[in-house]
C-alpha positions as CSV (number, residue, x, y, z in Angstrom):
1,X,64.2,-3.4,33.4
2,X,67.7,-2.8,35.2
3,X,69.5,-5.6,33.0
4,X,67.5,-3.7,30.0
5,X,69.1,-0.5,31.0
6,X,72.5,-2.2,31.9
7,X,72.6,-3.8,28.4
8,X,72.7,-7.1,30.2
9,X,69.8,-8.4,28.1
10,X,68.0,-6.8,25.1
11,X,64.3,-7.1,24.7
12,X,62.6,-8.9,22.0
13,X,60.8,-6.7,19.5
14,X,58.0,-7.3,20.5
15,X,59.1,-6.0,24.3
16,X,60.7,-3.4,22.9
17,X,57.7,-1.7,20.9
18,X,55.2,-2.4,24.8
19,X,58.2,-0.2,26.0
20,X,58.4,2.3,23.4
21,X,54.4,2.7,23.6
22,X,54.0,2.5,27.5
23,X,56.8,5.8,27.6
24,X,55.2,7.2,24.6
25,X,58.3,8.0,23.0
26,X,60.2,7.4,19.5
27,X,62.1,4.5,19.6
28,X,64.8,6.1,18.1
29,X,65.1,7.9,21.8
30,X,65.6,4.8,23.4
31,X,68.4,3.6,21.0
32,X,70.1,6.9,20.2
33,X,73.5,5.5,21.4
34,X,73.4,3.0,18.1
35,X,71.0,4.4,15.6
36,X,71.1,8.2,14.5
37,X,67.6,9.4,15.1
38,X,65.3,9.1,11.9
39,X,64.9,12.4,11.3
40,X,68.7,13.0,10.7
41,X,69.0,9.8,8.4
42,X,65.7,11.3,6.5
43,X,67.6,14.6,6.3
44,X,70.8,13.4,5.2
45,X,69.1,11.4,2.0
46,X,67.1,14.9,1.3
47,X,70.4,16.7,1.5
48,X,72.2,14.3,-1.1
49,X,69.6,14.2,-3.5
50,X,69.4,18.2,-3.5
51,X,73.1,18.6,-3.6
52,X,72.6,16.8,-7.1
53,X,70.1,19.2,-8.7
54,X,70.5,22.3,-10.9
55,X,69.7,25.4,-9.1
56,X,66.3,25.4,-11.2
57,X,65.7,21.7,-9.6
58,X,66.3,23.0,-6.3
59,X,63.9,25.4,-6.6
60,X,60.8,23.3,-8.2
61,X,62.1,20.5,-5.9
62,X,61.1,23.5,-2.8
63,X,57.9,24.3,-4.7
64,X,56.5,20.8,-5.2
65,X,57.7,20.1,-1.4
66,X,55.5,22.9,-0.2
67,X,52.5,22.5,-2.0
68,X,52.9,19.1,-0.5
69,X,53.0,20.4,3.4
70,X,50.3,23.2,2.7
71,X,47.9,21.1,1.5
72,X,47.9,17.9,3.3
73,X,46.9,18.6,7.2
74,X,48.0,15.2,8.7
75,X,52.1,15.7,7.6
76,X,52.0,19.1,9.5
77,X,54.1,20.1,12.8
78,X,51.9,19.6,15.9
């Protein structure tokens, strides 16, 4: 684990997702100094494709997208 830490080695995939499940974590914690975390990259695309609509898209692009977290339990904040 030291040389894993160290950046001596890197883990196989397959290492790497025991790791990420054994520290119960997001993998994007454990590689934060290379990848942005997937919520920002999942932002960023929202905030393009909004930036592109007509303030009437914006706002039926809002309604659809909260019908869409009222009414499906399993996409909701825990």
């Amino acid at each position: 684990m030291g040389d894993l830490e160290r950046g001596v080695k890197t883990p196989s995939l397959d290492a790497f997702i025991r790791i990420v499940e054994a520290l119960d974590v997001p993998a994007d914690t454990l590689i934060r100094d290379t990848a942005a975390p997937a919520s920002y990259v999942a932002d960023d695309e929202l905030n393009r494709k909004l930036s592109r609509l007509t303030p009437g898209q914006k706002k039926a692009a809002t309604d659809i997208l909260n019908a869409y977290i009222d009414n499906i339990p399993y996409i909701k904040e825990k």
